[in-house]
N, CA, C and O atoms as a Maestro MAE file, in Angstrom:
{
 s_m_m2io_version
 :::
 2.0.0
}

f_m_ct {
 s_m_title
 :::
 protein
 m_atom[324] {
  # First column is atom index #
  i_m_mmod_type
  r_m_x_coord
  r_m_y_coord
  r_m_z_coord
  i_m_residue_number
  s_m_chain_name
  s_m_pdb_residue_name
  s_m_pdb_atom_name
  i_m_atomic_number
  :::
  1 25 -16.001 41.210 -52.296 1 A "UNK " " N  " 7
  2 3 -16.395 40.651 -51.040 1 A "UNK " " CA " 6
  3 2 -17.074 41.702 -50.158 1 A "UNK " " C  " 6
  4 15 -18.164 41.435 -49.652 1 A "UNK " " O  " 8
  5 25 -16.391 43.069 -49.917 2 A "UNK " " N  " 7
  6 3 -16.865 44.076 -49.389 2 A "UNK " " CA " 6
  7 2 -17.655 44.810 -50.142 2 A "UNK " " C  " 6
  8 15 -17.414 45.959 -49.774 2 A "UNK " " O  " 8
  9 25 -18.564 44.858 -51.087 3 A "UNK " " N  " 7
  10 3 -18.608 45.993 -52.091 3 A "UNK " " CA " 6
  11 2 -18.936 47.334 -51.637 3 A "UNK " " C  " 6
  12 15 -19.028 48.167 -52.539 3 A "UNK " " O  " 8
  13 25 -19.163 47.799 -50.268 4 A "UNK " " N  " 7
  14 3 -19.144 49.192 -49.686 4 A "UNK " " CA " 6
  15 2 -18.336 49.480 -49.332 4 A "UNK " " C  " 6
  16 15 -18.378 50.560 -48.743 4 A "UNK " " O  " 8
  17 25 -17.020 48.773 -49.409 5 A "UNK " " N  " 7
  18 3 -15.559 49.483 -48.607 5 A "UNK " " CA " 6
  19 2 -15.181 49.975 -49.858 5 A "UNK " " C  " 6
  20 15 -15.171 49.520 -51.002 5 A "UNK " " O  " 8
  21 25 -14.818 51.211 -49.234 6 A "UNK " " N  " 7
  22 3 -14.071 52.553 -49.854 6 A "UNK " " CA " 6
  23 2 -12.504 52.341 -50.218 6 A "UNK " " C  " 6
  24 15 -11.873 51.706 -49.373 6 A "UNK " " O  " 8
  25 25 -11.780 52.791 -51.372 7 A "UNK " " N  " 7
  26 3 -10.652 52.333 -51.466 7 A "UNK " " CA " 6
  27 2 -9.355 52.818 -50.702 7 A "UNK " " C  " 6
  28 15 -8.160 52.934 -50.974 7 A "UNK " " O  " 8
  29 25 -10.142 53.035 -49.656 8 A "UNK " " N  " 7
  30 3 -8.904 53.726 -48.102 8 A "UNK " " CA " 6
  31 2 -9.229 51.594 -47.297 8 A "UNK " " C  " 6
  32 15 -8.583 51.095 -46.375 8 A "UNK " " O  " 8
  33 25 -9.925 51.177 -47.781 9 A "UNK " " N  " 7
  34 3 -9.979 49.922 -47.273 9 A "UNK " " CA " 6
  35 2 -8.953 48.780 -48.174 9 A "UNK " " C  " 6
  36 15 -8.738 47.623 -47.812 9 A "UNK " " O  " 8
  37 25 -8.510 49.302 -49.170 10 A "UNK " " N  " 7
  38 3 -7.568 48.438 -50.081 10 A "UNK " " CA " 6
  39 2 -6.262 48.331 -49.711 10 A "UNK " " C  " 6
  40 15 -5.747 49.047 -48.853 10 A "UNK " " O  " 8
  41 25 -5.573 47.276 -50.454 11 A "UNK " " N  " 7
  42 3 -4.653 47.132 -50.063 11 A "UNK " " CA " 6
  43 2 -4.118 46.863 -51.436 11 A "UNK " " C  " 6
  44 15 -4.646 46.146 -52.286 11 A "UNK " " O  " 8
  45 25 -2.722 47.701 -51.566 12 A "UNK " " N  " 7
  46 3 -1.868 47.903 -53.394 12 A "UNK " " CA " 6
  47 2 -0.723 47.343 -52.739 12 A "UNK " " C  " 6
  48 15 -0.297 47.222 -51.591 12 A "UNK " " O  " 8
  49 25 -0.339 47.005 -54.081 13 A "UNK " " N  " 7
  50 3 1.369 45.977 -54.252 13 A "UNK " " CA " 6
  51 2 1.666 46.572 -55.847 13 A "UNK " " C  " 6
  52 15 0.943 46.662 -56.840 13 A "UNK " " O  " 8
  53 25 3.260 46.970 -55.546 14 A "UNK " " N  " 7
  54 3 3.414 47.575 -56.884 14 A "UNK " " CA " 6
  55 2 4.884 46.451 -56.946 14 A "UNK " " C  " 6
  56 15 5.753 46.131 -56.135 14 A "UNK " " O  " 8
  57 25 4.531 46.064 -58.546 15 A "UNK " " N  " 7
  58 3 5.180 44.848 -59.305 15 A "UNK " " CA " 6
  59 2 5.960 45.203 -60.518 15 A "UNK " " C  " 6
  60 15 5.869 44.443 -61.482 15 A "UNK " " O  " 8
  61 25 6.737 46.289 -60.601 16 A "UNK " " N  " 7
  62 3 7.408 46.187 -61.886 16 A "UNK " " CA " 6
  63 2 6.471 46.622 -62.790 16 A "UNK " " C  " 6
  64 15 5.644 47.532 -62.732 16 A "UNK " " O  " 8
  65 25 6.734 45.844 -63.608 17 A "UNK " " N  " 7
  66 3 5.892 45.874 -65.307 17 A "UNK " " CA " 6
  67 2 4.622 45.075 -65.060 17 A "UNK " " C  " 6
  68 15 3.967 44.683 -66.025 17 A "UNK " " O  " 8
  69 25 4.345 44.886 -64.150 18 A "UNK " " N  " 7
  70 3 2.631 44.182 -63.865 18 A "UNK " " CA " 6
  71 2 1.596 45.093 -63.674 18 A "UNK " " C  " 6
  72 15 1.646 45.743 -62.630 18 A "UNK " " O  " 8
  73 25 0.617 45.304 -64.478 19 A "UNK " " N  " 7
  74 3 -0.073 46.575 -63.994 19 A "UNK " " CA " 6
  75 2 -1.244 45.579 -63.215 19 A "UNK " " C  " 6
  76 15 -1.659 46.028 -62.146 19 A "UNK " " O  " 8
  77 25 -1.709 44.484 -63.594 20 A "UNK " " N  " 7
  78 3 -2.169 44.051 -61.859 20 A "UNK " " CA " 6
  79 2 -2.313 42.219 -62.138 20 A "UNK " " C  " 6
  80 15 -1.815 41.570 -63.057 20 A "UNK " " O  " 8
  81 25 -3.054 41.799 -61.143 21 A "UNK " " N  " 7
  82 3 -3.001 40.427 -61.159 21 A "UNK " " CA " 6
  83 2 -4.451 40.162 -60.370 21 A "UNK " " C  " 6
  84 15 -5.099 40.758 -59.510 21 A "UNK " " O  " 8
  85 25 -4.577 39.077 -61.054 22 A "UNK " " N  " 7
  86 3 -6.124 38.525 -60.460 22 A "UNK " " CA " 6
  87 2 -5.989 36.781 -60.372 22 A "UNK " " C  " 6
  88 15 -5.190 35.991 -60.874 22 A "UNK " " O  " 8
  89 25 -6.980 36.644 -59.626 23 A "UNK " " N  " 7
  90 3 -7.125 34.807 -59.243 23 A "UNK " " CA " 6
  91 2 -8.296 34.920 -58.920 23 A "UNK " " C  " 6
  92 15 -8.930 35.944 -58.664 23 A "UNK " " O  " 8
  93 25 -8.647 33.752 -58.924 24 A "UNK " " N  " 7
  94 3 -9.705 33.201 -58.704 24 A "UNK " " CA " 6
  95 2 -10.033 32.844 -57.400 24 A "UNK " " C  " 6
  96 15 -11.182 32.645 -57.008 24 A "UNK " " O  " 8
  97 25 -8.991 32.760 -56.710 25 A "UNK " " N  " 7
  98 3 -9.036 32.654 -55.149 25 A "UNK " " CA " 6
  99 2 -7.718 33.256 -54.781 25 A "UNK " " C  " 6
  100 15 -6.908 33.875 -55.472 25 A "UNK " " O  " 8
  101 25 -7.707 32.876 -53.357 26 A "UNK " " N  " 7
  102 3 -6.629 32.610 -52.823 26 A "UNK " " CA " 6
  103 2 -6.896 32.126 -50.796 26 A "UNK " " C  " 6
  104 15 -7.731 32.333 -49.916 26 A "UNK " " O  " 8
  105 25 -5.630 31.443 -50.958 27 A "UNK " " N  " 7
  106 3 -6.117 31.108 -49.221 27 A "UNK " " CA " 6
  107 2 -6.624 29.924 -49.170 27 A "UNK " " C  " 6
  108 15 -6.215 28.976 -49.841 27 A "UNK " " O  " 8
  109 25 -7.799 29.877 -48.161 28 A "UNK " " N  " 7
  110 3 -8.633 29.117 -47.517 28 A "UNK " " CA " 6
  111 2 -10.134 29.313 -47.679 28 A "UNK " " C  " 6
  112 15 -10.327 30.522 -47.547 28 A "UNK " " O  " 8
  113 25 -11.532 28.556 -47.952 29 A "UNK " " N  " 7
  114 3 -12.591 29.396 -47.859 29 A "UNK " " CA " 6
  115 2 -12.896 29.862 -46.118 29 A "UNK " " C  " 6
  116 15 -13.980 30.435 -46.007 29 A "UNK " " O  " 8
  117 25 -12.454 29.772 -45.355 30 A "UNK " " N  " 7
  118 3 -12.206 30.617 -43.920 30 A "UNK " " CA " 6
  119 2 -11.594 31.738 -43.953 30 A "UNK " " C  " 6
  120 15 -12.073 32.870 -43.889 30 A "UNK " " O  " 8
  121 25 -10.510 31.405 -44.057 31 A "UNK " " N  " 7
  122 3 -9.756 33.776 -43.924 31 A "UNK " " CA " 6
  123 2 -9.137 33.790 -45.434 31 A "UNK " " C  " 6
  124 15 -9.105 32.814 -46.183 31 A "UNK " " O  " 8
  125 25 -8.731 34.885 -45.679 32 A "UNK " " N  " 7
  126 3 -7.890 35.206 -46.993 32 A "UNK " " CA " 6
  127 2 -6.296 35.628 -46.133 32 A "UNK " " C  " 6
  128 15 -6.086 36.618 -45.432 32 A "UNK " " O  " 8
  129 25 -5.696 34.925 -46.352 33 A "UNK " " N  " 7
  130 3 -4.305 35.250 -45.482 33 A "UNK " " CA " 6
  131 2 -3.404 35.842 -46.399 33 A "UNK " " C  " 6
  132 15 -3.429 35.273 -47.490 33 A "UNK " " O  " 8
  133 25 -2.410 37.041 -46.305 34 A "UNK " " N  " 7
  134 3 -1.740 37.764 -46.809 34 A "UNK " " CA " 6
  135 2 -0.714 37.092 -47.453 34 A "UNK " " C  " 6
  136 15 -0.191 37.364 -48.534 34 A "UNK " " O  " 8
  137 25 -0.475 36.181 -46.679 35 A "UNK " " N  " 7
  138 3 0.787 35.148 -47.421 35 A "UNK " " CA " 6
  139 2 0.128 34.017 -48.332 35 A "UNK " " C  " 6
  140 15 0.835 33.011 -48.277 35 A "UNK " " O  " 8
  141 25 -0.476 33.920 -48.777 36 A "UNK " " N  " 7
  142 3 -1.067 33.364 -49.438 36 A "UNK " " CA " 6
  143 2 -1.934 34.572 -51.015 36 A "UNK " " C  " 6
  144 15 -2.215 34.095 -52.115 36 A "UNK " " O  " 8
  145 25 -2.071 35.472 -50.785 37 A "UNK " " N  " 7
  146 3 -1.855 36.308 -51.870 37 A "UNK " " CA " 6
  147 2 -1.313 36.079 -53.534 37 A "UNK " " C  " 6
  148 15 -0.196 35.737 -53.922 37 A "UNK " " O  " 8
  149 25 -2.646 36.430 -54.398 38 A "UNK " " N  " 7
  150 3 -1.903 36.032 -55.482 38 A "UNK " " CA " 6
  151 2 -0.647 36.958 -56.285 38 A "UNK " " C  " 6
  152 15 -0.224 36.731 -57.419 38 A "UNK " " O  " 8
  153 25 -0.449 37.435 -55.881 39 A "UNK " " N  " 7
  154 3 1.044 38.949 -55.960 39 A "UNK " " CA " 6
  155 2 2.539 38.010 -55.629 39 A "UNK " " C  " 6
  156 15 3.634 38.054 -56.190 39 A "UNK " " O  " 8
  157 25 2.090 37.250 -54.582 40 A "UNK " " N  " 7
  158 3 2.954 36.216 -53.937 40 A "UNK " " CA " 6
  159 2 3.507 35.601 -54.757 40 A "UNK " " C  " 6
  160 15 4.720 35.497 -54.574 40 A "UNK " " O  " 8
  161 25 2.869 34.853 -56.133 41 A "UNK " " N  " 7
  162 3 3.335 34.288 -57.278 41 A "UNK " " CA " 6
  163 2 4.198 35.149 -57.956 41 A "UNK " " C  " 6
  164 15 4.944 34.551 -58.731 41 A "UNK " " O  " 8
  165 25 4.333 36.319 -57.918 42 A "UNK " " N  " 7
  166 3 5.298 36.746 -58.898 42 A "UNK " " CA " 6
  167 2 6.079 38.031 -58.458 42 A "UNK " " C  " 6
  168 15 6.226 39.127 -58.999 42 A "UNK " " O  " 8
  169 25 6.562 37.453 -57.180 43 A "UNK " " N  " 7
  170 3 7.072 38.364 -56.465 43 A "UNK " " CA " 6
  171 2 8.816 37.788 -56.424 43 A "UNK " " C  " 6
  172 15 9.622 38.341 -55.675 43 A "UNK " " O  " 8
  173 25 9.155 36.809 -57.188 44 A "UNK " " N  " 7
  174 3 10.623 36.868 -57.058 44 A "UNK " " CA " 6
  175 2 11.442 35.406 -55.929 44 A "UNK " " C  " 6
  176 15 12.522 34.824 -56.031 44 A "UNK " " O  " 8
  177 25 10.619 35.311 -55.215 45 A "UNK " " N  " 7
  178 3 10.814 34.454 -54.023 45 A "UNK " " CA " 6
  179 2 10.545 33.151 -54.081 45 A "UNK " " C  " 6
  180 15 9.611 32.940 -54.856 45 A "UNK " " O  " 8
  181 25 10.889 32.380 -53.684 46 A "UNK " " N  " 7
  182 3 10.540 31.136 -53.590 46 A "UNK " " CA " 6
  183 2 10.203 30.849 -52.267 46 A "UNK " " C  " 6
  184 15 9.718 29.760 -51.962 46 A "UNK " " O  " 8
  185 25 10.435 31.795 -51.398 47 A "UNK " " N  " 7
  186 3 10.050 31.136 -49.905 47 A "UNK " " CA " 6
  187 2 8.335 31.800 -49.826 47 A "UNK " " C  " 6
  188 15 7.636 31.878 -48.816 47 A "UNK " " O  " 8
  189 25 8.074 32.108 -50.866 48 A "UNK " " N  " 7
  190 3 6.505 32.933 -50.805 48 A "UNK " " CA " 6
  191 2 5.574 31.814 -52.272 48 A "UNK " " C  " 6
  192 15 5.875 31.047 -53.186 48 A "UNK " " O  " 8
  193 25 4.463 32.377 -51.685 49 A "UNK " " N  " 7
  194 3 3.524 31.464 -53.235 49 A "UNK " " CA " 6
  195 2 1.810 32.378 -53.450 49 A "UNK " " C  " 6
  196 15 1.293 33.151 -52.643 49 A "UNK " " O  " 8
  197 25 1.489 32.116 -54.251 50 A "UNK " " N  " 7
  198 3 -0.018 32.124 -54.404 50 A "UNK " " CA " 6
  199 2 -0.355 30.598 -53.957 50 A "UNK " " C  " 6
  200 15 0.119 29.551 -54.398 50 A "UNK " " O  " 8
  201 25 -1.312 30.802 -52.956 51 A "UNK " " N  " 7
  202 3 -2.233 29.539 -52.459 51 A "UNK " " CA " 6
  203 2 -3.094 29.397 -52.400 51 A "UNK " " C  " 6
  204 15 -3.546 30.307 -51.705 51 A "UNK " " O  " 8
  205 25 -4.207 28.450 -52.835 52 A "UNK " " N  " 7
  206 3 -5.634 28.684 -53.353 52 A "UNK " " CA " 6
  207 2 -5.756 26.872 -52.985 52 A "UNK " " C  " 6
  208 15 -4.979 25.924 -52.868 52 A "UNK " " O  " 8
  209 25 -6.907 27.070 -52.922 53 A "UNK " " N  " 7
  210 3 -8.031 25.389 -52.298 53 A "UNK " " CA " 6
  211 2 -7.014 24.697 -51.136 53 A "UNK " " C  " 6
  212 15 -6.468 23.605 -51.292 53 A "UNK " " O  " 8
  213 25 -6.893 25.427 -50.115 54 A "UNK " " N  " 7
  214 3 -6.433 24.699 -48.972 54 A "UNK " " CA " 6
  215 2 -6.466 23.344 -48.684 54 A "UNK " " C  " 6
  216 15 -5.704 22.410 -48.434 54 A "UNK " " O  " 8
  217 25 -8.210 23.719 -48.881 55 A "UNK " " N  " 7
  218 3 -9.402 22.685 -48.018 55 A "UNK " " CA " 6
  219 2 -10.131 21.746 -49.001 55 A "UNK " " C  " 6
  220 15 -10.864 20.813 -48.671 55 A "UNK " " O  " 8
  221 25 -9.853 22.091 -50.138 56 A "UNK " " N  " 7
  222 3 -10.359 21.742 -51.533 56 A "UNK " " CA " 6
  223 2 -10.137 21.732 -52.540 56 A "UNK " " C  " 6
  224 15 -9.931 22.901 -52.864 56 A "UNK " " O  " 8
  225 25 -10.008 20.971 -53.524 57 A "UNK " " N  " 7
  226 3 -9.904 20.691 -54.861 57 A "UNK " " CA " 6
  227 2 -9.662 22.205 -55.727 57 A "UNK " " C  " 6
  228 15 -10.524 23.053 -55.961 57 A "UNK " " O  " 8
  229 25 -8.003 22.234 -56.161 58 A "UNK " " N  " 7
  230 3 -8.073 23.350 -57.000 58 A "UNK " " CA " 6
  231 2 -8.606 23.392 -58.818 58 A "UNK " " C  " 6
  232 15 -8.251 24.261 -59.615 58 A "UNK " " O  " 8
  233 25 -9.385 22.385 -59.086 59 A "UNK " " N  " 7
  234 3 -9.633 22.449 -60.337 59 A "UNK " " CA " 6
  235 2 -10.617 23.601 -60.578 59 A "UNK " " C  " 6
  236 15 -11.722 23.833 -60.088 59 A "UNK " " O  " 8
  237 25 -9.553 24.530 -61.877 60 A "UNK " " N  " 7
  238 3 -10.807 25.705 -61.726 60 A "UNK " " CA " 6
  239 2 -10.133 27.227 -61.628 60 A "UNK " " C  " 6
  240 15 -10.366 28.298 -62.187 60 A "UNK " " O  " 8
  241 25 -9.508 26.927 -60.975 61 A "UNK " " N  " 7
  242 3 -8.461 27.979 -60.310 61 A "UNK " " CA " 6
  243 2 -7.270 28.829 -61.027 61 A "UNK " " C  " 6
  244 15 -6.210 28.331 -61.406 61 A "UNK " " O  " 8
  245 25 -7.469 29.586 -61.092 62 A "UNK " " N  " 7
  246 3 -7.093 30.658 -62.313 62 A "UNK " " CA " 6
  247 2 -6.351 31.499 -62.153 62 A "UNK " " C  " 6
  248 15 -7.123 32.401 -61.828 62 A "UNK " " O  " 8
  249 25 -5.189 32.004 -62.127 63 A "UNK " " N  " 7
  250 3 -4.304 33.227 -61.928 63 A "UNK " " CA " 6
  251 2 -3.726 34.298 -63.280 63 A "UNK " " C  " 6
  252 15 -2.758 34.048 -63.998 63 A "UNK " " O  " 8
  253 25 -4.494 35.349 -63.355 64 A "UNK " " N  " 7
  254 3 -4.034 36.079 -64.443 64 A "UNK " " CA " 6
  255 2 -3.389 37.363 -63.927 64 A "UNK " " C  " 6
  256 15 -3.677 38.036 -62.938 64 A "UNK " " O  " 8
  257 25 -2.101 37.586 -65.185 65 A "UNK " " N  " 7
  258 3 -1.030 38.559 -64.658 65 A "UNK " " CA " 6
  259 2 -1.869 39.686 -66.341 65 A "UNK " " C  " 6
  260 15 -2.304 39.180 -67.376 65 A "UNK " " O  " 8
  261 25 -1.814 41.252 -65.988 66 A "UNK " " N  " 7
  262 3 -1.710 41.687 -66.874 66 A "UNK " " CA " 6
  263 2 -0.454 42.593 -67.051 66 A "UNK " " C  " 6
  264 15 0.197 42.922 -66.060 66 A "UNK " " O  " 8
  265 25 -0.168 42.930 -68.090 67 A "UNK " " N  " 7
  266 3 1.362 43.451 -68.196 67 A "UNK " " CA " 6
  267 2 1.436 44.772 -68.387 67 A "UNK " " C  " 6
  268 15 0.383 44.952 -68.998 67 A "UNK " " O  " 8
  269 25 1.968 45.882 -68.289 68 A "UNK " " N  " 7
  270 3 1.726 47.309 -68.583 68 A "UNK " " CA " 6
  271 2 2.369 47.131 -69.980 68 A "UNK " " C  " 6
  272 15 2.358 48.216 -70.562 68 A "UNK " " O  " 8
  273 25 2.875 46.237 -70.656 69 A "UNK " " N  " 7
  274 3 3.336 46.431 -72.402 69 A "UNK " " CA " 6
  275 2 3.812 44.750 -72.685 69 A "UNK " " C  " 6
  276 15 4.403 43.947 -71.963 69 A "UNK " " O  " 8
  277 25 3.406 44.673 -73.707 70 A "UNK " " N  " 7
  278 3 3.830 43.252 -74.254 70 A "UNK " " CA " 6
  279 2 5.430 42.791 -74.301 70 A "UNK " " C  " 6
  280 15 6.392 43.227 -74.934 70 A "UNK " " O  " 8
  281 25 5.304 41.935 -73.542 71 A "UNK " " N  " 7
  282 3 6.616 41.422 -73.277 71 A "UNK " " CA " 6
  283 2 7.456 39.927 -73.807 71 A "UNK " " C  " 6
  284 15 6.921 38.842 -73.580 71 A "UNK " " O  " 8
  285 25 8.490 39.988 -74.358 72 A "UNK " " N  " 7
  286 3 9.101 39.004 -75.706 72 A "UNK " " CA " 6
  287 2 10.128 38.190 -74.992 72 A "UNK " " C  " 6
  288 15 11.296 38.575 -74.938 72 A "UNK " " O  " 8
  289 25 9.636 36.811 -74.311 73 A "UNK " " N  " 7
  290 3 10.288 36.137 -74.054 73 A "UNK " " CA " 6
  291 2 10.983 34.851 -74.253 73 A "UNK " " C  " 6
  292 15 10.651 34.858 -75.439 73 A "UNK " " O  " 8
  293 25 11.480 34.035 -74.177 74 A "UNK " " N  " 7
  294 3 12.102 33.019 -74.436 74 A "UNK " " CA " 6
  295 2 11.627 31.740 -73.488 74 A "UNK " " C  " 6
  296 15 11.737 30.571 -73.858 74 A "UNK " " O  " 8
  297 25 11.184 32.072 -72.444 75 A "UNK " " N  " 7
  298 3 10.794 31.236 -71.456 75 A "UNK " " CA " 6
  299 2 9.879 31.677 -70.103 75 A "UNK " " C  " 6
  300 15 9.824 32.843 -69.713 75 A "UNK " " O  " 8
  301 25 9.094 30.431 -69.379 76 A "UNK " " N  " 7
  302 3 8.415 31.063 -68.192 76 A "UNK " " CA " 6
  303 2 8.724 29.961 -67.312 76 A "UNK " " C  " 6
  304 15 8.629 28.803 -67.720 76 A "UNK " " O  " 8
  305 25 9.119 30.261 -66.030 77 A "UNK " " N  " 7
  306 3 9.153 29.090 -64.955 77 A "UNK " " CA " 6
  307 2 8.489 29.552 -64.126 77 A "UNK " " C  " 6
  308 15 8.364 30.621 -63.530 77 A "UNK " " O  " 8
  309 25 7.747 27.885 -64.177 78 A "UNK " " N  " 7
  310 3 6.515 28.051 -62.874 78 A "UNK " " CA " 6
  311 2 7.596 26.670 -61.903 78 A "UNK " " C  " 6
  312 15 8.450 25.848 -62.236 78 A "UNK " " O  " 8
  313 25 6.898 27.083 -60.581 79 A "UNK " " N  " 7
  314 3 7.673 26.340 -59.650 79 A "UNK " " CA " 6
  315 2 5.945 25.791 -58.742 79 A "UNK " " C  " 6
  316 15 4.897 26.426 -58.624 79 A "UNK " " O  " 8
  317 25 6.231 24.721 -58.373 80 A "UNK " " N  " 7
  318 3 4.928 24.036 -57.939 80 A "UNK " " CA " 6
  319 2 5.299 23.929 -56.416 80 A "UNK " " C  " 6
  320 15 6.321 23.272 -56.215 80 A "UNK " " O  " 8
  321 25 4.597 24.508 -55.156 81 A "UNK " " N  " 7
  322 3 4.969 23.868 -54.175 81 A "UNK " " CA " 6
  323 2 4.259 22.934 -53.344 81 A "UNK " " C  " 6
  324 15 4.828 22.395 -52.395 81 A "UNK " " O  " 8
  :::
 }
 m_bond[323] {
  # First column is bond index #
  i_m_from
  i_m_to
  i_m_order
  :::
  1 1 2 1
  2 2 3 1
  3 3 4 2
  4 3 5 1
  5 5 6 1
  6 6 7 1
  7 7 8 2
  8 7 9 1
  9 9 10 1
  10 10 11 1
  11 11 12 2
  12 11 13 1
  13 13 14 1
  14 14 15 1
  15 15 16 2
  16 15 17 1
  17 17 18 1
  18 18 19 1
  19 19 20 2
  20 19 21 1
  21 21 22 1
  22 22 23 1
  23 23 24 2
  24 23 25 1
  25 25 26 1
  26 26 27 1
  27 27 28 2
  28 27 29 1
  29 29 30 1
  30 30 31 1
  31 31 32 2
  32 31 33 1
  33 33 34 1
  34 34 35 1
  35 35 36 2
  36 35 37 1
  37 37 38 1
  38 38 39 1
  39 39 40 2
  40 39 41 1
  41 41 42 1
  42 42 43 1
  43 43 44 2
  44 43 45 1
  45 45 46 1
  46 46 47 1
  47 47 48 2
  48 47 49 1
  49 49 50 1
  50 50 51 1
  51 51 52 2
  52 51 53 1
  53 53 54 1
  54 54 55 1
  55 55 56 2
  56 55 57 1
  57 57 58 1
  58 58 59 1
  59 59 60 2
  60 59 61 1
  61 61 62 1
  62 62 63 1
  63 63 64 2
  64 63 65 1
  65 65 66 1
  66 66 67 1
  67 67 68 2
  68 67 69 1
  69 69 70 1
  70 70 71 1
  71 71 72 2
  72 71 73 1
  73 73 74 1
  74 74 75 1
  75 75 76 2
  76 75 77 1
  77 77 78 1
  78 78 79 1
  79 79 80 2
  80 79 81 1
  81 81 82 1
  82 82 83 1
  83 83 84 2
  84 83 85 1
  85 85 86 1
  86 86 87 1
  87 87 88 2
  88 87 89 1
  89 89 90 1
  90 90 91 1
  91 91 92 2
  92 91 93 1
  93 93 94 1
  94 94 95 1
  95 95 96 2
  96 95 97 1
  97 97 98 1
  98 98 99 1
  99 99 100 2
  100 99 101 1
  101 101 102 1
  102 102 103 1
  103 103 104 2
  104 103 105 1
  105 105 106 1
  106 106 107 1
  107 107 108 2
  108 107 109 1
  109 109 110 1
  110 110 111 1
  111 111 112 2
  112 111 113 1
  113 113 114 1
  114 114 115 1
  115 115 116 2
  116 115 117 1
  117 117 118 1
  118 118 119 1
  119 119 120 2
  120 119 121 1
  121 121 122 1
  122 122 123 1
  123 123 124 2
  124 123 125 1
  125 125 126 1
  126 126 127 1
  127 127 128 2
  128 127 129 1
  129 129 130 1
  130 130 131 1
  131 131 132 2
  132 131 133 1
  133 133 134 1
  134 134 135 1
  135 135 136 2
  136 135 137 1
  137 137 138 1
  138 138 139 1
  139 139 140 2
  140 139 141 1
  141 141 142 1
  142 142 143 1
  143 143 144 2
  144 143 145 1
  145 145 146 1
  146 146 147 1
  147 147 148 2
  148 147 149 1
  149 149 150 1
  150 150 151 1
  151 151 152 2
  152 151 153 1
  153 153 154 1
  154 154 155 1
  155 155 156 2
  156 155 157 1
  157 157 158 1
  158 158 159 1
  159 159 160 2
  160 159 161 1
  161 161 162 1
  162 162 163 1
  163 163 164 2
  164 163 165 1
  165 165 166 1
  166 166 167 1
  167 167 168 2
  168 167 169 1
  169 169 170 1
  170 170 171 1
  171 171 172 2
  172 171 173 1
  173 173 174 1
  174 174 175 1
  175 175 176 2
  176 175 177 1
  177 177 178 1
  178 178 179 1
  179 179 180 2
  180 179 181 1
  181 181 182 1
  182 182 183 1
  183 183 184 2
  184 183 185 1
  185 185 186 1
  186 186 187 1
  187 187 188 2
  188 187 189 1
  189 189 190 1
  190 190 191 1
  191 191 192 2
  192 191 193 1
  193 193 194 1
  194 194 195 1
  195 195 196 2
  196 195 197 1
  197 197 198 1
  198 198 199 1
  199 199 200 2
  200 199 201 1
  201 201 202 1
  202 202 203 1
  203 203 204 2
  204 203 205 1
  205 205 206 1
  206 206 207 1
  207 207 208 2
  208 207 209 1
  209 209 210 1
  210 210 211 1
  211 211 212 2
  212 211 213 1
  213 213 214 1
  214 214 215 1
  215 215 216 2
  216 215 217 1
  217 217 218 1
  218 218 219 1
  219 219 220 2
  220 219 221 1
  221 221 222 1
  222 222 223 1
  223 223 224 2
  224 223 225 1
  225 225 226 1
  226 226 227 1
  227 227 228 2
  228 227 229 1
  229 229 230 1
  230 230 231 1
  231 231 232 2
  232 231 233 1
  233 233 234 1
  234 234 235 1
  235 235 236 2
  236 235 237 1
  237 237 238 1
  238 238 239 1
  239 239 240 2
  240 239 241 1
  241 241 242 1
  242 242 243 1
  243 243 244 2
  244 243 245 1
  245 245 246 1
  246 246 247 1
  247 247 248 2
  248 247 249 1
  249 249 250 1
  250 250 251 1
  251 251 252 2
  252 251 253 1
  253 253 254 1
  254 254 255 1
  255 255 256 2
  256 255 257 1
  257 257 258 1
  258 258 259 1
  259 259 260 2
  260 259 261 1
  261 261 262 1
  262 262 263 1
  263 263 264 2
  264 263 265 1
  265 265 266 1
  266 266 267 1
  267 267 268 2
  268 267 269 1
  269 269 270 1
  270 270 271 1
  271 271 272 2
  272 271 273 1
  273 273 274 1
  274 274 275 1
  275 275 276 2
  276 275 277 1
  277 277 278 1
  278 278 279 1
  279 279 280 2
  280 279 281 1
  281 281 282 1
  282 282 283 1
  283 283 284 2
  284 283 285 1
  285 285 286 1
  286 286 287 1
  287 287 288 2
  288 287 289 1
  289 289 290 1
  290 290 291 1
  291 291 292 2
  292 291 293 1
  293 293 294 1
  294 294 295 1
  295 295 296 2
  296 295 297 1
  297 297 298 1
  298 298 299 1
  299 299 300 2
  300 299 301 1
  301 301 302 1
  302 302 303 1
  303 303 304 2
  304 303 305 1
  305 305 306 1
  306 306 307 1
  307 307 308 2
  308 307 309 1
  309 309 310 1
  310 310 311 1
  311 311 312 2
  312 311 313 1
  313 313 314 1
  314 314 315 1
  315 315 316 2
  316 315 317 1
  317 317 318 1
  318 318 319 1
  319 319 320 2
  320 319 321 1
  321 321 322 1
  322 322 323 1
  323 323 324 2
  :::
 }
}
């Protein structure tokens, strides 16, 4: 969005075993609001979320976690709010 801001303009979230996370959005197409953040999804909480197409149709909309090592599970719960 910025591509001349310097990475003293970033903003890091450190997640465990996530070495990072990406979406396709998040928010509103008006502001990008912090609580609405896609980090939000896999932060433990249920009173928090990733939120994407406020205003609009989320078909499309994409959230990828990458992992710092392959991880062997049995199950994943997604919670819809």
């Amino acid at each position: 969005m910025f591509p001349d801001a310097g990475d003293d303009a970033a903003t890091t979230v450190e997640l465990g075993c996530i070495d990072s996370i990406q979406a396709s959005g998040y928010g509103n197409p008006i502001s990008y609001t912090p609580e609405d953040r896609p980090a939000n999804a896999v932060d433990g909480s249920l009173r928090t979320a990733w939120t994407v197409a406020a205003f609009s149709e989320a078909v499309g909309e994409r959230l990828r976690l990458r992992l710092d090592e392959p991880v062997r599970t049995d199950r994943v719960e997604l919670v819809q709010k």
